[in-house]
N, C-alpha and C positions, 0 to 999 in steps of 0.2 A: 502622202496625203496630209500629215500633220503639217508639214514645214507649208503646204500650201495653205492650210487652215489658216496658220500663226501670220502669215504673209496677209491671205485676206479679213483677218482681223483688223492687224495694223494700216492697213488699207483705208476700212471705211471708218477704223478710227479717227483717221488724218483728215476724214470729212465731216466730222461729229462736230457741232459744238454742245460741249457740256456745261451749263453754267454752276454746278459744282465741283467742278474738276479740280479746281483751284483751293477748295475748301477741302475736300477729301486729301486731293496732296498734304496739307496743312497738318490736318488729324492723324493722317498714318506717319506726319515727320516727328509730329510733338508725343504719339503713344510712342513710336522705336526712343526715343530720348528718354520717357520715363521710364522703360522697361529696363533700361539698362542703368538709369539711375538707380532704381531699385537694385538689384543684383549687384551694384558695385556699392554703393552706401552699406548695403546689408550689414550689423553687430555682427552677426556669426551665421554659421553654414545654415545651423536649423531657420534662423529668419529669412534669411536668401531661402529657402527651402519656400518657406512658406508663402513669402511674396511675389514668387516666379509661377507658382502655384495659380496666383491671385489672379497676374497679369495674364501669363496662358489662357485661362478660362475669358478674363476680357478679350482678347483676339480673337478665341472661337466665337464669341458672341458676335463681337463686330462683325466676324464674316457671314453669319446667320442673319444680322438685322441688315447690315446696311446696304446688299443690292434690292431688298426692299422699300428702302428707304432712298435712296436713292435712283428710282424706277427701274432697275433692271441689273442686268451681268454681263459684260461686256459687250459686241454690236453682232455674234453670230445667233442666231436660232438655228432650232434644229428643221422646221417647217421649212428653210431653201431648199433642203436637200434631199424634201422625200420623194423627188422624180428621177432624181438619179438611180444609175445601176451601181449602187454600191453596197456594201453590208452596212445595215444599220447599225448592228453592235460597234463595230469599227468607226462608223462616222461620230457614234457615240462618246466611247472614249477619245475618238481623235477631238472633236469639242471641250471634254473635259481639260484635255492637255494642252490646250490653247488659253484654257482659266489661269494654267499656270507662269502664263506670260504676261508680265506689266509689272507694274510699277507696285500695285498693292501686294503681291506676292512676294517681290522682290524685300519690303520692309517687314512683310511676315517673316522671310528665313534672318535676314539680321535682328528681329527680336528675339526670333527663336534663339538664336544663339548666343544668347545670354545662358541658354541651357548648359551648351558647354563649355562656357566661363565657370559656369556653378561646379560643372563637373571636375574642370582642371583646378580649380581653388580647394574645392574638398578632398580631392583623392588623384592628382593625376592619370592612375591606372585606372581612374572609371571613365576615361577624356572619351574613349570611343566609344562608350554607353551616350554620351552626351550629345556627341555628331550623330549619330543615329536616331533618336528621338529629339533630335531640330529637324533630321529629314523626315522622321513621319508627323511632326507634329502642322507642319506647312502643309504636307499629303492630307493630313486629315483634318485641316479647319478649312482648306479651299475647297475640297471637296464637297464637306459637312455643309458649308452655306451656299453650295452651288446644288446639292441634294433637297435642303429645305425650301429654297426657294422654287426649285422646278418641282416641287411635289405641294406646294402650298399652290401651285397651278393649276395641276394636274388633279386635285382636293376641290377646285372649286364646278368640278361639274357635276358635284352632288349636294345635297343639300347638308347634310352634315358636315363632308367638304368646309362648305361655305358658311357655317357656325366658326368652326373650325379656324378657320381662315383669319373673321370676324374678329373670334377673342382677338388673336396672336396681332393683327394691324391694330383694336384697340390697347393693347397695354402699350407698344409703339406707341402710338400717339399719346397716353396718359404721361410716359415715360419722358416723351420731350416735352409736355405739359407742365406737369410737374416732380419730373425724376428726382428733382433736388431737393424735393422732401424727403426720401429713401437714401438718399447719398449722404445728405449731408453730416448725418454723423462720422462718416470714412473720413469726410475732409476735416471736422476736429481735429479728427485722430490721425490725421497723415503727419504730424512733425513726429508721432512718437512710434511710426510704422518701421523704420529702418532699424531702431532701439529693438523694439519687442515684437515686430508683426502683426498677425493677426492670432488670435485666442479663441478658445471657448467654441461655439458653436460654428462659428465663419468657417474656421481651419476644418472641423471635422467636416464640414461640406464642402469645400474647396477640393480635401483629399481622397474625394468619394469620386469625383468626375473625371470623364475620361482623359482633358490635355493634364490632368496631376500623374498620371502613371509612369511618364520618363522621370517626371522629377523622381517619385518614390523610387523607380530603378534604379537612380544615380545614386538616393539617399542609403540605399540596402547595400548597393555596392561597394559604395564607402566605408559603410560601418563592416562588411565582409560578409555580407550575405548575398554571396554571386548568386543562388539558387532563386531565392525570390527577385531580386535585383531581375534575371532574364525572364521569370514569371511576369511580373509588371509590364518589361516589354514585350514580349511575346504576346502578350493579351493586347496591349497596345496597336503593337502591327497584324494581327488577326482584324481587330474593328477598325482598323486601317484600311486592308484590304477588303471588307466588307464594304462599307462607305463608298468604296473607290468602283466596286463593279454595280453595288443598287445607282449607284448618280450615272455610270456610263449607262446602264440600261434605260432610267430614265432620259438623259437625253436624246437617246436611238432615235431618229424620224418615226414618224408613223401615222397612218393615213385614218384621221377619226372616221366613225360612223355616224355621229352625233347628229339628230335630228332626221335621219333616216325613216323609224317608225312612221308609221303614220295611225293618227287618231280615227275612231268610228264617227267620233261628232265633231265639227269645228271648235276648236278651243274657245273662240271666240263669241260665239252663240250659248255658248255655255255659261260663261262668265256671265255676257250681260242682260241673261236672261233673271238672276236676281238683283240687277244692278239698277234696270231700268227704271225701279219706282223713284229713285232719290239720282241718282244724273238726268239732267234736261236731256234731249234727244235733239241737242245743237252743236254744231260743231265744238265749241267751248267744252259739252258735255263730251265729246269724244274724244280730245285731246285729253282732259281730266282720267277720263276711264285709261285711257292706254296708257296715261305715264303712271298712275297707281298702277297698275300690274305689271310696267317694266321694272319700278322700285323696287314691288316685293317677291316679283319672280326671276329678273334677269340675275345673276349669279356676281356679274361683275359691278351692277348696279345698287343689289341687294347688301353686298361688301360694307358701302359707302355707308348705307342707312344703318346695317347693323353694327358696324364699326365706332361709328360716331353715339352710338347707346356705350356701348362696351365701354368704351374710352369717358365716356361722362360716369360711368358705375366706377372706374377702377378710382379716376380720379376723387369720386366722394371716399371710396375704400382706403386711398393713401390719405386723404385726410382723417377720417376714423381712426387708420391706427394710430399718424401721429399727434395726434390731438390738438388739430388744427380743424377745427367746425367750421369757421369760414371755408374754407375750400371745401367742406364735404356739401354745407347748405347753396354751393352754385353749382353744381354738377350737371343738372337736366340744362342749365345755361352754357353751359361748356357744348352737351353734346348737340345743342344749337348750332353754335359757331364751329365747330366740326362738321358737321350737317351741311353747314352753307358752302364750307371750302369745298364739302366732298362733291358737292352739286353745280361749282363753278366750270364746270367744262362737260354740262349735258350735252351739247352739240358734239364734243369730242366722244362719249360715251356712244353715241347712234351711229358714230365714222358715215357712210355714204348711204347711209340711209335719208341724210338733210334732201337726197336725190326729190324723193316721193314728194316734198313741202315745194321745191323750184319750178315741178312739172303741173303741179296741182295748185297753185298760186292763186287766190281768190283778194275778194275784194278784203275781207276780214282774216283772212288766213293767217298770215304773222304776230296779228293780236291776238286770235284766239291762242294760236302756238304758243305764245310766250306766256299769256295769262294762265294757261290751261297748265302748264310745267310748274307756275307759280303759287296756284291754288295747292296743286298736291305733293309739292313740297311741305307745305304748311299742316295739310291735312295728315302727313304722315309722320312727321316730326314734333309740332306743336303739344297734341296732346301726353306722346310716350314723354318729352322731356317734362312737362307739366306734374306726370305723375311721377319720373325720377326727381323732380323737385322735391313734391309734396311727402313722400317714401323718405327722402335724407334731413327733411326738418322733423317728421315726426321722431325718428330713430334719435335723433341728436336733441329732440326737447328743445329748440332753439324756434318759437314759435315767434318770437318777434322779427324774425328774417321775413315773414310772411311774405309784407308790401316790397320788401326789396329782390326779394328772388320772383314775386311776379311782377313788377316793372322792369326787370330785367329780360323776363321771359318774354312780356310782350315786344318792346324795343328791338331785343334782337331778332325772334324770328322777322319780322318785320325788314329791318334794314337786312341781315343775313341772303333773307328771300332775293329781295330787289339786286343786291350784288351779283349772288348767286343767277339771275337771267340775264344780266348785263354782262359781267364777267364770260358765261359761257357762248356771247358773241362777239364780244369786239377782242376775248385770248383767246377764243377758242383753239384746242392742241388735239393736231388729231393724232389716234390710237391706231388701233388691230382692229379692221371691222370683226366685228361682233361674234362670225360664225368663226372665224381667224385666231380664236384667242387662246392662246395657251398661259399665259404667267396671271400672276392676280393684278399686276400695276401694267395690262395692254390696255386702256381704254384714256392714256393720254398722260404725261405730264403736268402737274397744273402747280407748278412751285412760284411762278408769278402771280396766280389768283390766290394762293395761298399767303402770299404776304402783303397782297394788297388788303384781304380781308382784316389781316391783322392788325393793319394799321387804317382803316377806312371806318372800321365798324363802330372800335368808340370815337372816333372822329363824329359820325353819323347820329350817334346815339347822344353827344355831349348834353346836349337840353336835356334827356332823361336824365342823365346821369349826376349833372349839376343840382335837379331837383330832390333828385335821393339825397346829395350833399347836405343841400337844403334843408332838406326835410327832418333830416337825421338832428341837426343841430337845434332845427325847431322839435322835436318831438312830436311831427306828423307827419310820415313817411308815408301815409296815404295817400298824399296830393299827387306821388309819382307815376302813379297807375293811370289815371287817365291821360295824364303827361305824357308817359310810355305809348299811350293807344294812339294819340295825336304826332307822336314823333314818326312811330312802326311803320302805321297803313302809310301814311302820304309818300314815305322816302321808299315803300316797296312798290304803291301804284306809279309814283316818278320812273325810279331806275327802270321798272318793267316797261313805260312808257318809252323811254330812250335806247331800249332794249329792240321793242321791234320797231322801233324806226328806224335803227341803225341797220335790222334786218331788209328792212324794207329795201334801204339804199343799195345795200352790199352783200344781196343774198346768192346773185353766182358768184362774187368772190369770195362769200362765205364757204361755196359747196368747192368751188377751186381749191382753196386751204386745204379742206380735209381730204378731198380727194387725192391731188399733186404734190401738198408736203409746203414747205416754207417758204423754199428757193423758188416757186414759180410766182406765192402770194405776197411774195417782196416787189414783182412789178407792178402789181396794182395800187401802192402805197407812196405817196411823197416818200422822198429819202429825209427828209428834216421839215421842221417845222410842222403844219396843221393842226389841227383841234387834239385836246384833254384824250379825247378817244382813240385817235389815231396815233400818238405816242404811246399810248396801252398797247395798242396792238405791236407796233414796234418793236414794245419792250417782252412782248412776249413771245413776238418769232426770234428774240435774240438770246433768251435764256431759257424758252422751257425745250427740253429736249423731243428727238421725235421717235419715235418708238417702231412708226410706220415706217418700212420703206420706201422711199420718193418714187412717184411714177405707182406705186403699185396698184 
């Protein structure tokens, strides 16, 4: 059964296009090169000790972060296979043992085995201490990030779950924000790492976590203390083998009950019976009401909005500690433009639910759809990032940021907004419908609207941003703010405007996309050439990945 797994792995990998694939190759070629630069550079055993220590703990991390970060972990789930007659435990581990095959695995075990270089350089007679913890140290980081990642899924069908969840994708995002505030002291210090290592506090928590325990086994062996030396490992491959049966158990198939209950009152009736004084009682108003309470109640929806808070707190926190105020006084702005990415593939987020808007089609239907997602984005985000604004000038005493952290505040929700409904039509990436969803990254793809936003947003925003310039040199950064109000609404009422027109046009090949997958919404599209919008779209059936199975 494995050898079939590993077979149908490689299979619908050969049908994947990844458009990080090339980038990830990259990473895992340039980490095995430094890991073994460390190790072989190393002064002496104790700094190789200590650096191998360093790198280890980086590799488990990377396997924790990045099929997050990269939307997923290889192309099986375990949801194909729960019709089958098989044992689920079995189907379990036989998936896990399929993680073991590829290419990112394969530069896991040659980094590892810098391990036992370290071993054969210190002590020869410890060389087999050294192969032994390269095989469990591979055992237990693909495991490790194939464990947290299926249980940071299986976490979000509760609501602490999905706090949970929240922090761990916000310090991610803070981290490729601005990680290089936290790092950058290691890169001072990297010409004098090979020389002395690391010191002081680093080493004593470096030597606490679990990928340090083969090194300490190698280190006690060396020095002749076989006793502790096989205590380190021993403990080692105990949470080896732990890891290895909680992540088989977790991917066993299994048939949720989820949504089963049923309520004594309509959920529905309930809500907007305190809701009805302040929504109109127009379609507009119904749209508004339903997408505030998919925000704050759908779990994979909810992610996006709470993520984007987290990631704008941690962000002002890494500025705080290193005493860089500028970056703490734009935070609630950051979790804007977080916000807007997180919202650029709402039509991906609903998967086939776009059904109910094709068959219900009115005269205003697409406008109100798109205004009505657009308003409460706004409504949900504007004011929390306002007050993480106003929370990181008072703390920091930096009260002449005022004018400039709220013309920025205004500007981008604004332009963010308008992206964010345009983006989640003409890329829309479709996901896991909704009832379907096991991982926390099934509701789509969205690394093409992610980097359009990046580079669109100050494009959009330049006139605000010129007048802060402005402003700044004249010594009246006030004139930005109405500036900002004049830039915001028009560029979010436009894009929204070109949003459902575009709907209007291409709303069954909108619900096609999401429903059939890439390959069928490539026949509806020029192959070259056409309008600004329809090279978007091109450009995002060719690089965002599909999550869904085609046809399903």
């Amino acid at each position: 059964m494995v050898e079939l797994l590993i077979r149908l792995k490689f299979t619908l990998g050969r049908h994947t296009t990844g458009g990080t694939r090339w980038l990830t190759v990259i990473l895992l070629v340039g980490g095995t090169a430094a890991t073994w630069f460390l190790a072989v550079a190393a002064a002496s055993d104790a700094v190789r000790s200590n650096l191998l220590m360093l790198a280890l703990a980086v590799w488990a991390g990377s396997w924790i972060l990045g099929p997050t970060i990269t939307n997923g972990v290889g192309v099986l789930r375990s949801q194909y296979f729960t019709l089958l007659p098989l044992d689920r435990n079995r189907v379990g581990m036989g998936l896990l043992v399929t993680m073991f095959v590829g290419f990112g695995p394969a530069m896991t075990l040659v980094s590892a085995a810098a391990l036992a270089w370290h071993a054969y350089a210190s002590d020869p007679a410890t060389l087999f201490l050294g192969l032994l913890g390269m095989l469990a140290l591979v055992v237990f980081s693909v495991s490790l990030g194939r464990l947290v990642f299926r249980a940071l899924g299986a976490a979000m069908h509760s609501r602490i779950g999905m706090e949970i969840a929240s922090v761990q994708w916000g310090l991610i995002v803070a981290g490729l924000f601005f990680g290089w505030v936290a790092v950058q002291p290691a890169f001072v210090a990297a010409g004098n790492l090979t020389e002395q290592g690391l010191g002081g506090t680093a080493a004593t928590v470096l030597s606490v976590l679990p990928t340090s325990w083969p090194v300490l086994a190698v280190d006690a062996a060396a020095s002749g203390s076989w006793a502790v030396a096989f205590a380190w490992l021993g403990a080692f491959a105990s949470l080896t083998v732990v890891t290895v049966l909680v992540t088989g158990r977790l991917l066993a198939p299994s048939v949720s009950t989820r949504g089963v209950r049923r309520r004594s009152r309509p959920l529905g009736s309930r809500v907007l019976e305190g809701r009805r004084s302040w929504l109109p009682d127009t379609p507009l108003g119904a749209v508004v009401g339903k997408e505030l309470r998919s925000w704050w109640r759908d779990p994979w929806r909810g992610l996006e909005l709470r993520s984007a808070l987290y990631a704008g707190l941690f962000i002002g926190l890494l500025g705080l500690l290193t005493d860089i105020p500028q970056v703490m006084l734009f935070s609630g702005v950051f979790a804007v433009l977080i916000m807007g990415m997180g919202g650029a593939n709402m039509y991906g987020h609903d998967g086939t639910a776009l059904w109910l808007t094709v068959v219900g089609q009115g005269r205003d239907t697409l406008r109100e759809e798109v205004r009505g997602r657009q308003i409460a984005i706004a409504v949900l985000i504007a004011p929390l990032a306002t007050l993480l604004s106003a929370a990181a000038i008072v703390v920091s005493g930096e009260y002449w940021a005022a004018p400039y952290v709220l013309a920025c505040l205004l500007v981008f929700v604004g332009v963010s907004n308008g992206l964010a409904a345009l983006l989640s039509v003409v890329t829309v990436t479709p996901g896991v419908d909704p009832h379907k969803r096991v991982d926390a990254n099934d509701t789509g793809d969205n690394q093409t609207q992610v980097w359009i936003m990046m580079l669109a947003v100050p494009l959009l925003s330049s006139p605000t941003l010129a007048v802060l310039v402005w402003g700044a040199f004249q010594g009246s950064p006030w004139w930005s703010v109405p500036v900002a109000l004049l830039n915001g609404v028009p560029v979010a009422w436009l894009l929204g405007r070109i949003a459902y027109r575009r709907l209007e046009r291409r709303l069954p090949e909108t619900f096609t996309r999401i429903r059939y997958g890439k390959e069928i919404a490539r026949q509806s599209l020029p192959t070259n050439g056409g309008g600004l919008l329809d090279q978007l779209e091109r450009g995002a059936l060719a690089t965002n990945e599909e999550i869904k199975p085609t046809g399903s």
